[in-house]
VEXTI-252205 format. One record per residue (C-alpha): residue in one letter; x, y, z. Coordinates in steps of 0.5 Angstrom, whole numbers, plus 500, padded with zeros to 3 digits. Layout:
<rs>
AXYZ
...
</rs>
This chain:
<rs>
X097519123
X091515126
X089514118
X096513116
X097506122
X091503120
X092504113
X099500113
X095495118
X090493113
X096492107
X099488112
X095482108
X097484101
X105485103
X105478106
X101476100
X106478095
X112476099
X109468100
X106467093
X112468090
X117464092
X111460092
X110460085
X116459082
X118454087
X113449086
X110452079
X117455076
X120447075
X113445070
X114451066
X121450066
X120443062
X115446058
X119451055
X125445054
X120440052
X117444046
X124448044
X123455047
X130458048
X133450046
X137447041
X131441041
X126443036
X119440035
X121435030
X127433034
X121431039
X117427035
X123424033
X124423041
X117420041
X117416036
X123412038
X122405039
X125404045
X119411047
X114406045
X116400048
X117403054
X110407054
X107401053
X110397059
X109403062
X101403061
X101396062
X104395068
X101401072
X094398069
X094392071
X097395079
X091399078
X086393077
X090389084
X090396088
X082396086
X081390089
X085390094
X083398097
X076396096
X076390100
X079392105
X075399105
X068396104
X069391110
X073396114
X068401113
X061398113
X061392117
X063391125
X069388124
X074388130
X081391131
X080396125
X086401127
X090395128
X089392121
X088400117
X095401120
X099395119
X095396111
X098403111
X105400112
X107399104
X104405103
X110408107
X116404106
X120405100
X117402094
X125399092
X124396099
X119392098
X121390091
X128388095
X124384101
X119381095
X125379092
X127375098
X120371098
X122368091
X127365087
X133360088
X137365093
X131366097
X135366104
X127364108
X126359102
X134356104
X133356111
X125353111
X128347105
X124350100
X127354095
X127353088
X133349084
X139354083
X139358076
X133358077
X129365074
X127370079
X119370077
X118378080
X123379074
X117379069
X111385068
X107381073
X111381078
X113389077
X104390076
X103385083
X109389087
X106395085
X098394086
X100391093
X104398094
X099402092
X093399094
X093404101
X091410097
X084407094
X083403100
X083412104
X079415099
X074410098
X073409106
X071416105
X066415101
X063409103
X062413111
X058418107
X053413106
X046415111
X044408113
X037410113
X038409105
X040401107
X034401112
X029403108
X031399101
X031394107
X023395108
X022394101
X025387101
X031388098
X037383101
X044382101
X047382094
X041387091
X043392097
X050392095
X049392088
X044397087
X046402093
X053401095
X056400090
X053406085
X054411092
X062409092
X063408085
X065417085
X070415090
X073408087
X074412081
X078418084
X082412088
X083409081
X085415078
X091416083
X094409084
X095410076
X099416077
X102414082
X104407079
X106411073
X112414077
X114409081
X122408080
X123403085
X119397083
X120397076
X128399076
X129393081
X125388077
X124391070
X132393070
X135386071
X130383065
X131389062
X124390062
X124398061
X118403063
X119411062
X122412070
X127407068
X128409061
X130417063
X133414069
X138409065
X139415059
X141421065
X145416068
X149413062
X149420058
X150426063
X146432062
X147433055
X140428054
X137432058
X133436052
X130429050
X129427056
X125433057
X120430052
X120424055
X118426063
X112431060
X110424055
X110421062
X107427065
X102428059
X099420060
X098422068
X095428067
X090424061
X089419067
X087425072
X082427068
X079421066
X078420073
X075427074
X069425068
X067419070
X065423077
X061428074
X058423070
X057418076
X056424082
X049422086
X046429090
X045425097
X039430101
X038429108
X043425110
X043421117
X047422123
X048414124
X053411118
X051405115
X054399119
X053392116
X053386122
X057380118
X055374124
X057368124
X062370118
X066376122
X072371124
X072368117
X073374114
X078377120
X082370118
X083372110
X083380111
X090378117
X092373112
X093377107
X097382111
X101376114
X103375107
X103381103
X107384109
X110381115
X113375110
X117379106
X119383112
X122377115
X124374109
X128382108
X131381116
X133373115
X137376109
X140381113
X142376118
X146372115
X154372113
X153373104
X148372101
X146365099
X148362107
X142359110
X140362116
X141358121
X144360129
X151358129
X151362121
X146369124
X151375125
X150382126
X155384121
X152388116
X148392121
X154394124
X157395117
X151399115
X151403121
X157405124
X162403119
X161405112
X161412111
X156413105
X152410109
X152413114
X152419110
X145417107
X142417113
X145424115
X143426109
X136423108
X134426116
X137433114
X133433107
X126431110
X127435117
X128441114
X123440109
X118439114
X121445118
X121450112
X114448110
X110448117
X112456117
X111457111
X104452110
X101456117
X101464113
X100461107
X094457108
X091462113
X092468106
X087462103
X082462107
X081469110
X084473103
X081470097
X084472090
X084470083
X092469084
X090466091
X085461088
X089459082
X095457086
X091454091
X090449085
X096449082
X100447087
X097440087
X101440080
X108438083
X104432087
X100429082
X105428077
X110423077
X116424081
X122423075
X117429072
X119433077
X126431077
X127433070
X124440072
X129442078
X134439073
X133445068
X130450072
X136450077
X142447073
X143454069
X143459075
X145467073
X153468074
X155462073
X151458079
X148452080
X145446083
X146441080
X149436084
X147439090
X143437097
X139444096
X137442088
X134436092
X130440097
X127445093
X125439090
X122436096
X119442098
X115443092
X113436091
X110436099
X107442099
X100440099
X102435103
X103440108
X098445106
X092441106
X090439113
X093446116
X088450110
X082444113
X084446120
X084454119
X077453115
X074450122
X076457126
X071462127
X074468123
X071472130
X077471135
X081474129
X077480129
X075481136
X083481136
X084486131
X079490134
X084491140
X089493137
X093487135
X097486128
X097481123
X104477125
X101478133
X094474131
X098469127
X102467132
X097468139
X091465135
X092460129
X098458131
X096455138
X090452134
X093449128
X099447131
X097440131
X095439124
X101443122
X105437126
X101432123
X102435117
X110436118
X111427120
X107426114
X112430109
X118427114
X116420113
X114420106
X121425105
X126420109
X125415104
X124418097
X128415091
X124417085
X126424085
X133423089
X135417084
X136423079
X139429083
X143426087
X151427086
X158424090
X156425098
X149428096
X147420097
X139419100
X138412104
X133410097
X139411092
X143407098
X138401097
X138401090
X146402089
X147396094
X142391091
X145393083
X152392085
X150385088
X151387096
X145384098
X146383105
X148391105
X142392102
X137388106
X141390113
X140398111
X133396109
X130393114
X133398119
X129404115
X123399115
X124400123
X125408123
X118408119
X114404123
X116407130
X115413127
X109411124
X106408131
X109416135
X103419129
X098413131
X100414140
X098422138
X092421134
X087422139
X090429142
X090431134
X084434130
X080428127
X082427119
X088430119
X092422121
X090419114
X090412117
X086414123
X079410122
</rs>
C-alpha cells in the first residue's frame, strides 16, 4: 500500500501534464493549424491554384505593398524614437525617469484607433482645438493623416514603446568599466558611443526592430481609421472589408490572405533572429556597476526636447480628443457657454451598446485575466521542475498566437470554432472572443510567472514533499504565495491590453458581443464624432488609472515583472 501511495504521488505530475498541455495546446496552437489546413485546401473547397489566384490578386499585391510600406517605414520612426529615448534613459542621469518611461508607455496601452481618432483631432479643417485656438485650416480642406505617412507616423509613435523596453534591457547590460578603460585609452564622446555602445546594443535594437514590424504589420486601428476614408488599403483592412461585406463564405480566401500576412511577420521574425547570431558579442566578466553617462550642462536641454516631445505626441492629442468630446456637434468650437456633458452621459449612462461594450470589454478582459492566472501558476511550474520534449516544444510555440498579427489569429478562431460537432458553433458569440484572447495572451500571462518560479529554491518543495505533502498542497502552500505577485502583475497587464483590444474583436464580434474597440470605430465611421471621442477619452481614463494602480504597487512586486518600471 505504502509502494502503491507513492506511486500515484510521484504520477501526480504527469497527470497534471496531461491534463494542462492539452487544452493548451489546442487552444493556443489548434487555431494555427486550423488555418493552415483552409489556407492550403486540406479537407476545403479552395485549392492550391485557388490561392495563387487569391495571392495574385491586385488588390493582394497593392495591399501587401501598403502593408510592407507602412509597417517599414513605422518601424524606422519607432527605432528612432524608442532608441532616443532608451539610450538617454538608460545611460545617462537624467531626472524623473519613471515619470517620463511612464508617460512614454502610455500610447503603448491605449488603443491604436484611439490614438488614430485623437490624431485626428490635432489636424485637419474640423479640428475642434484648431477652431477653438483660431488656427484651423480652411474648410474642405484634406485630412493630411489620410495618406500613407500619416498611417506610418501614427504607427511608429504607437509602437516605439516596444523597441524603447528591449533596447534599455540591452544597454543596462553594458559594464562601465568597457567605457572606463576605452576612456583611459583616449577615447571620447562620439567614438565611445560609435564603436562601443553602439555595436553592444545593436542585438537589442534589432529584436526591438523586429517586433515593432510585426506589431505594425497587424495593427487594424491605425490603418482603418486613416487607410479606409482615402481608401488606402493594407492586408488587416482588406480581410476586414472582405469578411465585413461578404460573410463567411470569404473565408477560404481570407484564409490565404492572414497566413500571406502571417508569413511576412514570420519573414520578419527570422530576419531579426539572424542578424542577432551574427551580431551577438560574448560580454565575459561584467561589472556590477552599469554604464552611467553625466550630460552636465546639456541635462535640462535634452529634459526640455524629450518632455517636449511627450507633450506633443501625448498630451496634445489627448486634449485635442477631450475638447472633441466637450462640445455639442462636431465642428462647434469650444468655448464656455458651448462645453456640455452631453456625450459623456449619452455614452455612459444612456446608450445601451455602449454601455454593453464597456460590460462586454470588462467581462472578456477579466475572465481572461482570471482563467489564465490559474492556469499560468501550474502550467509554468510543469515547465520549470518537469521538463519535456512536449513541455519544451509548447513552451516555444505558445508565443505563436502572440507574435502573429491579431486578424491572423481572428481568422484562425473563425475556422477552428465556427463548425463545432453536433451542429454547434461559436461564431457570433462572446466565448469565440475569449478563447481568442486567452490564446493571444497566454505568454503575456505565462511569462513573468515562469521568470518568478525560476527564481524559487526547488528545496522548500522537496523538504515539503518529504513531510508528506501532495502536489495540489505544494502548489498552493508554497509557489502560490511566492509567485502570487508576478501572476497579479501578469493578470493587470492581460487586462489592460485585453480591455481595449480591437484587432481581433473587429472580426469576431456580432449583435450584442460588441468590445469598446469596435464601439470607437463604429462611431467614428458612421460620423458620431463626438460619441466617439467622449467613449474614447473615458477608456484613455480607465487605462491610465489602471496603469498608475500597477505603478503604486510596483515596489511590493518582484523586479521585472512591471515592463515600465526602470
Amino acid at each position: 500500500m505504502i509502494r502503491l501511495s507513492r506511486t500515484l504521488i510521484s504520477r501526480s505530475p504527469d497527470r497534471l501534464i496531461s491534463l494542462l498541455l492539452l487544452p493548451v495546446a489546442l487552444i493556443a496552437l489548434g487555431p494555427i493549424l486550423r488555418l493552415l489546413a483552409e489556407g492550403f485546401g486540406w479537407g476545403s473547397g479552395l485549392t492550391l491554384s485557388h490561392a495563387a489566384e487569391v495571392l495574385g490578386r491586385p488588390t493582394t499585391l497593392t495591399a501587401l505593398q501598403h502593408s510592407l510600406i507602412t509597417a517599414g517605414a513605422g518601424t524606422l520612426i519607432s527605432i528612432v524614437i524608442g532608441a532616443a529615448f532608451a539610450f538617454v534613459v538608460a545611460l545617462t542621469d537624467i531626472r524623473a525617469k519613471q515619470a517620463l518611461v511612464f508617460c512614454l508607455m502610455i500610447p503603448m496601452m491605449i488603443p491604436p484607433q484611439i490614438t488614430a481618432l485623437a490624431w485626428m483631432q490635432v489636424t485637419g479643417p474640423s479640428s475642434v482645438l484648431l477652431k477653438t485656438l483660431g488656427i484651423a485650416p480652411p474648410l474642405g480642406s484634406p485630412q493630411p493623416l489620410h495618406s500613407a505617412w500619416g498611417i506610418a507616423v501614427l504607427l511608429g509613435i504607437q509602437h516605439a514603446s516596444i523597441v524603447f523596453l528591449t533596447l534599455r534591457a540591452g544597454l543596462r547590460m553594458i559594464p562601465g568599466d568597457l567605457v572606463e578603460a576605452a576612456r583611459i585609452s583616449g577615447a571620447r564622446g562620439a567614438r565611445v558611443w560609435a564603436q562601443i555602445v553602439l555595436p553592444l546594443s545593436l542585438p537589442s535594437l534589432a529584436a526591438g526592430a523586429a517586433m515593432t514590424f510585426v506589431t505594425a504589420l497587424g495593427n487594424f486601428g491605425i490603418p482603418a481609421m486613416l487607410g479606409i476614408p482615402a481608401r488606402y488599403s493594407t492586408l488587416p483592412t482588406l480581410i476586414y472589408q472582405r469578411l465585413a461585406g461578404m460573410g463567411p463564405s470569404v473565408l477560404p480566401e481570407i484564409a490565404v490572405l492572414a497566413l500571406l500576412i502571417g508569413t511576412v511577420a514570420i519573414i520578419g521574425v527570422l530576419a531579426g533572429r539572424i542578424f542577432l547570431r551574427r551580431r551577438a558579442y560574448g560580454l565575459v566578466g561584467l561589472s556590477a556597476q552599469p554604464l552611467t553617462l553625466t550630460l552636465g550642462r546639456k541635462r535640462p536641454v535634452i529634459e526640455f526636447f524629450l518632455w517636449g516631445f511627450i507633450a506633443l505626441t501625448l498630451v496634445l492629442p489627448l486634449l485635442a480628443l477631450l475638447a472633441t468630446s466637450l462640445i455639442p456637434a462636431y465642428g462647434v468650437p469650444l468655448t464656455l457657454q458651448s462645453a456640455t456633458l452631453k456625450a459623456w452621459g449619452e455614452v455612459l449612462f444612456n446608450q445601451p451598446f455602449t454601455r454593453r461594450a464597456y460590460a462586454n470589454s470588462l467581462f472578456l478582459a477579466s475572465a481572461a485575466a482570471a482563467i489564465l492566472m490559474a492556469v499560468a501558476i501550474p502550467l509554468a511550474w510543469i515547465m520549470s521542475r518537469r521538463p519535456t520534449r512536449l513541455t519544451r516544444a509548447i513552451d516555444t510555440l505558445v508565443d505563436l498566437p502572440y507574435a502573429l498579427p491579431g486578424v491572423v489569429l481572428a481568422i484562425s478562431c473563425i475556422l477552428a470554432f465556427m463548425r463545432l460537432p453536433f451542429g454547434l458553433t461559436l461564431y457570433g458569440t462572446l466565448t469565440l472572443i475569449l478563447l481568442a484572447y486567452l490564446s493571444r495572451f497566454l505568454v503575456v500571462m505565462l511569462r513573468p510567472v515562469q521568470a518568478a518560479i525560476g527564481q524559487l529554491d526547488p528545496a522548500m518543495e522537496e523538504a515539503a514533499a518529504s513531510a508528506g505533502a501532495r502536489l495540489g498542497r505544494r502548489l498552493r502552500t508554497i509557489v502560490l504565495p511566492l509567485c502570487a505577485p508576478a501572476a497579479a502583475a501578469g493578470a493587470i497587464l492581460v487586462f489592460l491590453t485585453a480591455v481595449n483590444e480591437l484587432t481581433v474583436s473587429a472580426l469576431l464580434w456580432a449583435g450584442g458581443t460588441e468590445t469598446l474597440g469596435v464601439v470607437i470605430f463604429n462611431l467614428e465611421d458612421s460620423g458620431d464624432t463626438v460619441m466617439a471621442s467622449a467613449l474614447a477619452a473615458s477608456i484613455v481614463a480607465l487605462v491610465i488609472t489602471l496603469m498608475g494602480i500597477v505603478q503604486l504597487a510596483a515596489a511590493r512586486l518582484p523586479k521585472g515583472t512591471v515592463p515600465w518600471q526602470g
